[in-house]
C-alpha positions as CSV (number, residue, x, y, z in Angstrom):
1,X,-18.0,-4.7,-27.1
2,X,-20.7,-7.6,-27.1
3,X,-18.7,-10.4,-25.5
4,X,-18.5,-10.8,-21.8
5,X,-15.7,-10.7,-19.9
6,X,-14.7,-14.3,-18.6
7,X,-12.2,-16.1,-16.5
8,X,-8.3,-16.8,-16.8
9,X,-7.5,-20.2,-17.9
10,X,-3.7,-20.9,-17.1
11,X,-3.2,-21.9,-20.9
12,X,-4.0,-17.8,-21.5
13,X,-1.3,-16.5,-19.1
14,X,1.4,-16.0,-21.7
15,X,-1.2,-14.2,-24.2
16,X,-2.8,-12.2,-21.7
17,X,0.2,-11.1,-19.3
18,X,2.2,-10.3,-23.0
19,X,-0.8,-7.9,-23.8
20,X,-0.6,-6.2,-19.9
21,X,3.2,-5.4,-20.6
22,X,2.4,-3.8,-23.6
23,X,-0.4,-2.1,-21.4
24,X,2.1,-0.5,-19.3
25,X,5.0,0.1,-22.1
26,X,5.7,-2.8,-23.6
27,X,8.9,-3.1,-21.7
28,X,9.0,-7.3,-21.4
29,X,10.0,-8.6,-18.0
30,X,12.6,-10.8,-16.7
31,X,12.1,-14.2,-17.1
32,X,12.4,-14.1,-13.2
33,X,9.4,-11.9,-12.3
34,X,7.3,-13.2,-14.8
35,X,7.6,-16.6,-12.9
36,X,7.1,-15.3,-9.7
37,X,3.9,-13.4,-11.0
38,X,3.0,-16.4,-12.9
39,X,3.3,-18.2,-9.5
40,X,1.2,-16.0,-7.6
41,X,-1.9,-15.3,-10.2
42,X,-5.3,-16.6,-9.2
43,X,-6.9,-17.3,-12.3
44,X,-10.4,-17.4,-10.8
45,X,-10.0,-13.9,-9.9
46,X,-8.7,-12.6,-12.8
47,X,-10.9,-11.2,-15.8
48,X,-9.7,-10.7,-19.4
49,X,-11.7,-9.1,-22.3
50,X,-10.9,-10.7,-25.3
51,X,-11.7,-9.3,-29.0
52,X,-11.0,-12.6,-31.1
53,X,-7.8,-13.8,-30.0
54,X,-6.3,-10.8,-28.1
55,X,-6.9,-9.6,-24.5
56,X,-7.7,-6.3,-24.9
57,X,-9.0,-5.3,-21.1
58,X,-7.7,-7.2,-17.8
59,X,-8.4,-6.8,-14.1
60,X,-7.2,-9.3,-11.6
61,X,-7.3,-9.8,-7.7
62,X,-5.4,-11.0,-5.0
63,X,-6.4,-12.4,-1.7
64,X,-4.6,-9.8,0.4
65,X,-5.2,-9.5,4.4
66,X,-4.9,-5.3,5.4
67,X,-4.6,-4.3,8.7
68,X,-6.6,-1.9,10.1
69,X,-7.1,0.2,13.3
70,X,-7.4,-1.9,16.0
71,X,-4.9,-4.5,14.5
72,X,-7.5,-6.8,12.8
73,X,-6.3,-8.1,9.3
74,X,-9.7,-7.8,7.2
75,X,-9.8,-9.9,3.9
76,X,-9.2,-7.3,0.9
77,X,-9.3,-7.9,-2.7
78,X,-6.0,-6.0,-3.8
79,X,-7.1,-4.9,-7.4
80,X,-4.3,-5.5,-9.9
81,X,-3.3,-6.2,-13.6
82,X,-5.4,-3.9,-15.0
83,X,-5.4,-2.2,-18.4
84,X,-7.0,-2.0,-21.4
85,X,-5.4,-1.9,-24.9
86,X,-4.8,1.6,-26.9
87,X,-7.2,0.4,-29.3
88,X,-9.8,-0.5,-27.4
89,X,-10.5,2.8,-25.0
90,X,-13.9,5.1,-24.3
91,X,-15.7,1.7,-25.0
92,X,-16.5,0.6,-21.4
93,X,-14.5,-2.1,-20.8
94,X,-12.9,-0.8,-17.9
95,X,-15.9,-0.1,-16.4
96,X,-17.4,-3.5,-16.7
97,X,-14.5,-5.1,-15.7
98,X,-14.5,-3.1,-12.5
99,X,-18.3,-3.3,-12.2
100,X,-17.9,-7.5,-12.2
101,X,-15.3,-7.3,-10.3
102,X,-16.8,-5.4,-7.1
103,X,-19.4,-7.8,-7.4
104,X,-17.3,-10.6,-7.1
105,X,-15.8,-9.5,-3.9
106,X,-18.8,-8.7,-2.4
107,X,-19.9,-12.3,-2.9
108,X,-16.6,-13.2,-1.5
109,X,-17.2,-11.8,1.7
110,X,-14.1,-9.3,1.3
111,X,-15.4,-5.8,3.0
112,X,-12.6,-3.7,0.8
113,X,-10.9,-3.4,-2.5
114,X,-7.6,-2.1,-2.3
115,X,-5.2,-1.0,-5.0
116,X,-1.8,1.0,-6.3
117,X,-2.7,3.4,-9.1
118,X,-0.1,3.9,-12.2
119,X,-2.2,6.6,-12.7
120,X,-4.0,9.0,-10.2
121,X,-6.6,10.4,-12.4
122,X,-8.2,7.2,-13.3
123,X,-9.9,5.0,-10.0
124,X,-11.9,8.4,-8.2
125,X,-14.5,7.8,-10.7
126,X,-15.1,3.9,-8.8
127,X,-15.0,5.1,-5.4
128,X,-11.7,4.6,-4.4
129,X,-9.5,7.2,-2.1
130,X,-6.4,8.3,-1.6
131,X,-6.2,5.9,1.6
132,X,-2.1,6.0,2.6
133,X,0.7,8.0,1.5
134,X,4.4,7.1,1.2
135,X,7.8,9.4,2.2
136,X,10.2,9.3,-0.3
137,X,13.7,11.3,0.7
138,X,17.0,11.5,-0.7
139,X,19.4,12.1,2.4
140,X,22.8,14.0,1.7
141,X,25.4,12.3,3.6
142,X,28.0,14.7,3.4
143,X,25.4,17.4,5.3
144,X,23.1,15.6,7.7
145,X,23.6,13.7,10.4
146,X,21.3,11.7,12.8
147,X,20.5,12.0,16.3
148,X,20.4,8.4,17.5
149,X,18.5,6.8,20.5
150,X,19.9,5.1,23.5
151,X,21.3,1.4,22.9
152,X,21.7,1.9,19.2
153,X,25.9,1.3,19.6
154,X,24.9,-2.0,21.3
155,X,23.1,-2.9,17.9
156,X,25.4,-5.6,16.2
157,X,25.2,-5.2,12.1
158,X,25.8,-8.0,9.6
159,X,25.5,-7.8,5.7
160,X,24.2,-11.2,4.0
161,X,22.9,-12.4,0.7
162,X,19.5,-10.8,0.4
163,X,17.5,-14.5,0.6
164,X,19.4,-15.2,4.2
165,X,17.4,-15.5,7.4
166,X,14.2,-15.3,5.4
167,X,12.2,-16.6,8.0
168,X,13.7,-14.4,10.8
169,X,12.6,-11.9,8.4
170,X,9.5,-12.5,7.6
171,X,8.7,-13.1,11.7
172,X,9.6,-9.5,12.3
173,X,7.7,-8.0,9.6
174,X,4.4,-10.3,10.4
175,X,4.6,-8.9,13.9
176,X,4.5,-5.6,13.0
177,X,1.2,-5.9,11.0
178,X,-1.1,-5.3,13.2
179,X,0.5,-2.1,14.7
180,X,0.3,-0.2,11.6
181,X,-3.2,0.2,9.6
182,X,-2.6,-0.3,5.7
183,X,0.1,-2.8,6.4
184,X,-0.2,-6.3,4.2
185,X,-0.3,-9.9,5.8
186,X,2.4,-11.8,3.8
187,X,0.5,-14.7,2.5
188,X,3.1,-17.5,1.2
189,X,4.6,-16.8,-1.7
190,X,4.5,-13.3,-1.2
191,X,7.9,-13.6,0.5
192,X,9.4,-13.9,-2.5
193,X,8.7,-10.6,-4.3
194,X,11.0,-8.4,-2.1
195,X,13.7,-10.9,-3.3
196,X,13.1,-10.1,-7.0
197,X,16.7,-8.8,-8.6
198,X,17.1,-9.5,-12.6
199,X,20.2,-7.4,-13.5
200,X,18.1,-6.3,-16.3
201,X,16.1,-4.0,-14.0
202,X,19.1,-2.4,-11.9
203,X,19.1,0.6,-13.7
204,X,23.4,0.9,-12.9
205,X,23.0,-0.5,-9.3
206,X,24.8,-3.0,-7.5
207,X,22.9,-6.5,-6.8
208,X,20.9,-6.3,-4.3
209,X,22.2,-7.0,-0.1
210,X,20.8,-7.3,3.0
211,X,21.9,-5.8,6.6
212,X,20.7,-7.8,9.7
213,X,20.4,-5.7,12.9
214,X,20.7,-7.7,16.0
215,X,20.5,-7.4,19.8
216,X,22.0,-10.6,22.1
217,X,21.3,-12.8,19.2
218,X,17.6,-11.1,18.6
219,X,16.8,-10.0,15.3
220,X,15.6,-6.3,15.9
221,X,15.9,-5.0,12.2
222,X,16.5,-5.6,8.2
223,X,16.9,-4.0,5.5
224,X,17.5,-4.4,2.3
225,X,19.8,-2.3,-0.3
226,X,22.0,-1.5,-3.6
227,X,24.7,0.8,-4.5
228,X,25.2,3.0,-7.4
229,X,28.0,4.2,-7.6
230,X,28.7,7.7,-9.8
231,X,31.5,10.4,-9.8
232,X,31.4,13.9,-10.2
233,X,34.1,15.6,-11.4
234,X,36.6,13.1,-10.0
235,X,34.7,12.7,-6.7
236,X,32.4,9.8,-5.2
237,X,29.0,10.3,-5.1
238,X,27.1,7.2,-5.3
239,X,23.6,6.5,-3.8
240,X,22.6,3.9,-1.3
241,X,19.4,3.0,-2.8
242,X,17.1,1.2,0.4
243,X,14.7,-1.4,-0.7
244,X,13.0,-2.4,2.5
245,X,13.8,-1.4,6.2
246,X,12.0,-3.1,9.2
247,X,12.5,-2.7,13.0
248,X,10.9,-3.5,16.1
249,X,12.9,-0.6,18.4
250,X,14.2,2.9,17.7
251,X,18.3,1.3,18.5
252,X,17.8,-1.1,15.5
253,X,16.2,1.5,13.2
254,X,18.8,4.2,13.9
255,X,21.4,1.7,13.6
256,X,20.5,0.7,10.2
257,X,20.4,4.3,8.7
258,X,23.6,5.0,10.3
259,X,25.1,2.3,8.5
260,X,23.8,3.5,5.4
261,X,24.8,7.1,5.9
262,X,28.6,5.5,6.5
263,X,28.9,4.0,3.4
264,X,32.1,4.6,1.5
265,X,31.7,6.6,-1.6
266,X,28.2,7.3,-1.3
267,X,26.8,10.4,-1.1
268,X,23.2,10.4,-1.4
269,X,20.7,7.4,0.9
270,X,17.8,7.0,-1.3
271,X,14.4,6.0,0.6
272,X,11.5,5.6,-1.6
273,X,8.7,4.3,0.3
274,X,8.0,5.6,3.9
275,X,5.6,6.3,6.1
276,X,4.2,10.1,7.0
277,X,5.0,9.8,10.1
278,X,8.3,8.0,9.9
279,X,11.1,7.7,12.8
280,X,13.9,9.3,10.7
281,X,11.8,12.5,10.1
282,X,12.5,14.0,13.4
283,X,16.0,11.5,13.2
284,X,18.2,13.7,10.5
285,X,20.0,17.1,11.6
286,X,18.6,18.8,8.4
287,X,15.2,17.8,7.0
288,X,16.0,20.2,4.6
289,X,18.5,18.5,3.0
290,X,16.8,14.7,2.6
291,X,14.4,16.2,-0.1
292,X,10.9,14.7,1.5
293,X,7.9,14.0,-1.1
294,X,4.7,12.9,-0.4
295,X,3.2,10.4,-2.8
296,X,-0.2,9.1,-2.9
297,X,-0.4,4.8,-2.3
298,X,-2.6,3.4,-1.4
299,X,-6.2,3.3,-2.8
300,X,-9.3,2.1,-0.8
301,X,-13.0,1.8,-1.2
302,X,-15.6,0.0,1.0
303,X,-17.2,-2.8,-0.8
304,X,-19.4,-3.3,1.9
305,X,-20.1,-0.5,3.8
306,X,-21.2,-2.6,7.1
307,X,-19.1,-4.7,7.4
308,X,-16.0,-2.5,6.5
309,X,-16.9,0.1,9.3
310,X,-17.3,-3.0,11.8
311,X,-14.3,-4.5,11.3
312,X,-12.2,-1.2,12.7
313,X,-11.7,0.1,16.4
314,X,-11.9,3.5,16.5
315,X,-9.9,6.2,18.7
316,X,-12.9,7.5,20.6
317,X,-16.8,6.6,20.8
318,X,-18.5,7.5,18.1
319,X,-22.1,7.2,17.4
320,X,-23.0,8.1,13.9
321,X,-25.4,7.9,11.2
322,X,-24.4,8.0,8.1
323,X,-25.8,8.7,4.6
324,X,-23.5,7.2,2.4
325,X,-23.5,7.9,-1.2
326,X,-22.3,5.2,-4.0
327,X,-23.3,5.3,-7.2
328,X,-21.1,2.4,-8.6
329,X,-21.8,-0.4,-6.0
330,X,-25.4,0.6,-5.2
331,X,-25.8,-1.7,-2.2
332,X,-23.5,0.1,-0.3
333,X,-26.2,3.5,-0.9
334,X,-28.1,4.4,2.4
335,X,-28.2,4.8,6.0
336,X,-25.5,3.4,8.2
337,X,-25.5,3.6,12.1
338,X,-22.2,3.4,13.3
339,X,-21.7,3.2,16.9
340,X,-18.8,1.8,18.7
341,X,-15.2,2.7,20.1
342,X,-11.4,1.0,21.3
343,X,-12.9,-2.2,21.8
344,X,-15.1,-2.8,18.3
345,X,-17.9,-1.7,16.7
346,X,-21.1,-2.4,14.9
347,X,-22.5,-0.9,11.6
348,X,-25.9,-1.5,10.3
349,X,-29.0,-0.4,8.5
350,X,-30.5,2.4,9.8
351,X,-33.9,4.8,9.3
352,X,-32.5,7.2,11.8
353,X,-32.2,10.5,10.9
354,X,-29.2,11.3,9.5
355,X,-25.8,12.8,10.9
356,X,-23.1,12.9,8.4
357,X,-23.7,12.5,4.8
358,X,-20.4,11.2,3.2
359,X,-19.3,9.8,-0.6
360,X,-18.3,6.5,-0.3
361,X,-15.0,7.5,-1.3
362,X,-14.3,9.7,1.3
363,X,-14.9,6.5,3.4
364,X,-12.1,5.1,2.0
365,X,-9.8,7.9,2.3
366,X,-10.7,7.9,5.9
367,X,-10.9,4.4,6.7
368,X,-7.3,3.4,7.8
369,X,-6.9,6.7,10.0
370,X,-5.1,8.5,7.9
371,X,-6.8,12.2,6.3
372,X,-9.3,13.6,8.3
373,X,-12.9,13.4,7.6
374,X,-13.0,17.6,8.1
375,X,-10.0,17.8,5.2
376,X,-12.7,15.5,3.0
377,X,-15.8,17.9,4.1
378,X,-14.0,20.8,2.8
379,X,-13.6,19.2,-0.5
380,X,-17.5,18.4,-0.9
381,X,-17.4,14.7,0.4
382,X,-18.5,14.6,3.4
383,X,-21.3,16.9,5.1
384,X,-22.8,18.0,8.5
385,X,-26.4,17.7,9.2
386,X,-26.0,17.5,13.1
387,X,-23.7,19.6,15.0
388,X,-20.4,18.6,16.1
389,X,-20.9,15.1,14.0
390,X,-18.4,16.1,11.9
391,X,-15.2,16.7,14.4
392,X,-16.5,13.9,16.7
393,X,-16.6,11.7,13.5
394,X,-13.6,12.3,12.1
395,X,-12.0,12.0,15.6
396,X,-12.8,9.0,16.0
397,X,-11.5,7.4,12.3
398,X,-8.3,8.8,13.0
399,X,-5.2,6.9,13.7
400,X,-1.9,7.1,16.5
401,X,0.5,6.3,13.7
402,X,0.0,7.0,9.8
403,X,-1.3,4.1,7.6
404,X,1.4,3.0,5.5
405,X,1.7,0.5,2.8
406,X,4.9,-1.5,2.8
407,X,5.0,-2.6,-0.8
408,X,2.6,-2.8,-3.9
409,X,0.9,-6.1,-5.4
């Protein structure tokens, strides 16, 4: 390909958001969500290859905020719409599109990229890692029950119209941001895609609903859910199928999953998207019986090294220097000393000699707390050169409570 890559105009959406659907299966959306994506597209961040009149390679950014450890939201470029066309693959183009792109966010003062991968295989190669993972269980109702905490019979439920007591909502979410590394600030607009419901995309499920948990008038959870119902031979056995489910105490989040273990003629609850270290893990009477997968999530890479590493606390002191390697975004190659703690930290140059040597994309799996820096060394990504740097190292990057990423973009 000889022609650059170049910017979005809003006249191209149609064109080039028809040639991303047929990217990912040609399935056309609902009028619905192709509005709300319409809506939230920022055409200066978005980069289409074009061969004549068709789009044959796309990669597009949003302005995300991610929390981190410490509870600082850090400006990320959450990577998105990418794809290029059948026709058009082993040529590059997804490489230069994700070269210019890095660039761009390094000029934009965002320390990290940030993406959800439609395929594992593909975003290694660019430096990204395997930064959160996601609990997805399918609890049988008819065989486990929950051990509940204190206080969660004085939890008052009401079910509502999914839309209803948005902003109640959205104030519980935003304050648990910063408690949870990986988490996204929801900028405005963003509101709107936990709302999204065409009946074309139900799949056999109820619309969608939405339970309010509240304590003396407070709201202390949500959720939001569908049914499907299905019989087996004559039986019930529908599934509660949970969309979202938010708390700020164990009561409310008890209280919630109780109500959907109740529900009449259902047989299976159906979480998709939960954290490692969730609360209804140790919860259930039979872990067993809830089916638990792990999924990989979130994908993270530094964009700058500095200024990524600066942004996070970290568990315990750690003074470190670090040889990072990065063959796609060469400005990030080097040495690093890292030296802080709980209260911040600084990262800069160095010609110190060197502690840790470590790939740039084990950086990323690391950075939000999650895997361990030792679990990345015995894969071939990170290395000692001084003794004990490695376990004091990756003490230090870990997190009290898994990074979790609430929902994709």
């Amino acid at each position: 390909m000889t022609m650059e890559p170049r910017r979005l105009d809003a006249s191209e959406w149609d064109t080039w958001y028809r040639a991303l659907e047929w990217a990912f299966g040609g399935l056309a959306e609902s009028p619905e969500e192709r509005g709300l994506w319409r809506e939230l597209t920022e055409y200066d961040r978005t980069l289409a290859q074009w061969d004549g009149d068709r789009v044959v390679g796309s990669i597009g950014a949003f302005s995300l905020g991610l929390s981190v450890p410490g509870g600082a939201v850090v400006p990320t470029a959450g990577v998105t719409m990418v794809g290029v066309a059948a026709t058009h693959r082993r040529q590059g183009i997804l490489r230069e599109l994700m070269r210019r792109a890095l660039e761009d966010y390094r000029e934009g003062d965002e320390p990290l990229a940030a993406l959800t991968a439609s395929e594992a295989g593909i975003y290694g190669r660019f430096g990204f890692g395997v930064a959160t993972r996601s609990v997805a269980v399918d609890i049988d109702t008819a065989r486990v029950t929950l051990n509940v905490p204190p206080g969660t019979d004085a939890v008052r439920l009401r079910v509502e119209e999914p839309g209803a007591e948005l902003d109640r909502c959205e104030a519980l979410y935003a304050g648990l941001v910063g408690g949870r590394p990986g988490m996204l600030e929801r900028r405005p607009g963003w509101e709107k895609v936990a709302l999204l419901d065409p009946p074309q995309d139900r799949e056999g499920t109820s619309e969608m609903r939405l339970v309010l948990a509240e304590r003396d008038g407070e709201l202390v959870g949500y959720a939001r859910y569908a049914l499907k119902p299905d019989w087996a031979g004559g039986l019930p056995d529908g599934t509660v199928l949970v969309r979202d489910l938010d708390a700020v105490e164990p009561a409310a989040y008890a209280a919630l999953l109780r109500f959907f273990l109740g529900t009449d003629l259902m047989g299976t609850v159906a979480l998709r998207n939960r954290p490692e270290d969730d609360a209804l893990l140790h919860m259930v009477s039979d872990i067993r019986r809830c089916r638990p997968r792990l999924m990989d999530r979130l994908y993270l890479r530094p964009v700058d090294v500095g200024a990524a590493l600066a942004a996070r606390t970290y568990l315990t002191d750690v003074d470190v220097v670090l040889a990072v390697t990065d063959d796609f975004c060469p400005w990030n190659e080097g040495r690093w000393r890292l030296s802080g703690g709980a209260k911040g930290a600084v990262c800069e140059r160095t010609n110190d000699p060197v502690d840790l040597a470590v790939h740039v994309r084990a950086l990323g799996t690391a950075y939000l707390g999650g895997p361990s820096l030792s679990g990345l060394a015995a894969a071939g990504l990170a290395q000692e050169l001084r003794p004990g740097a490695l376990t004091a190292t990756a003490t230090a990057f870990l997190s009290p409570v898994a990074p979790w990423l609430p929902h994709g973009f």
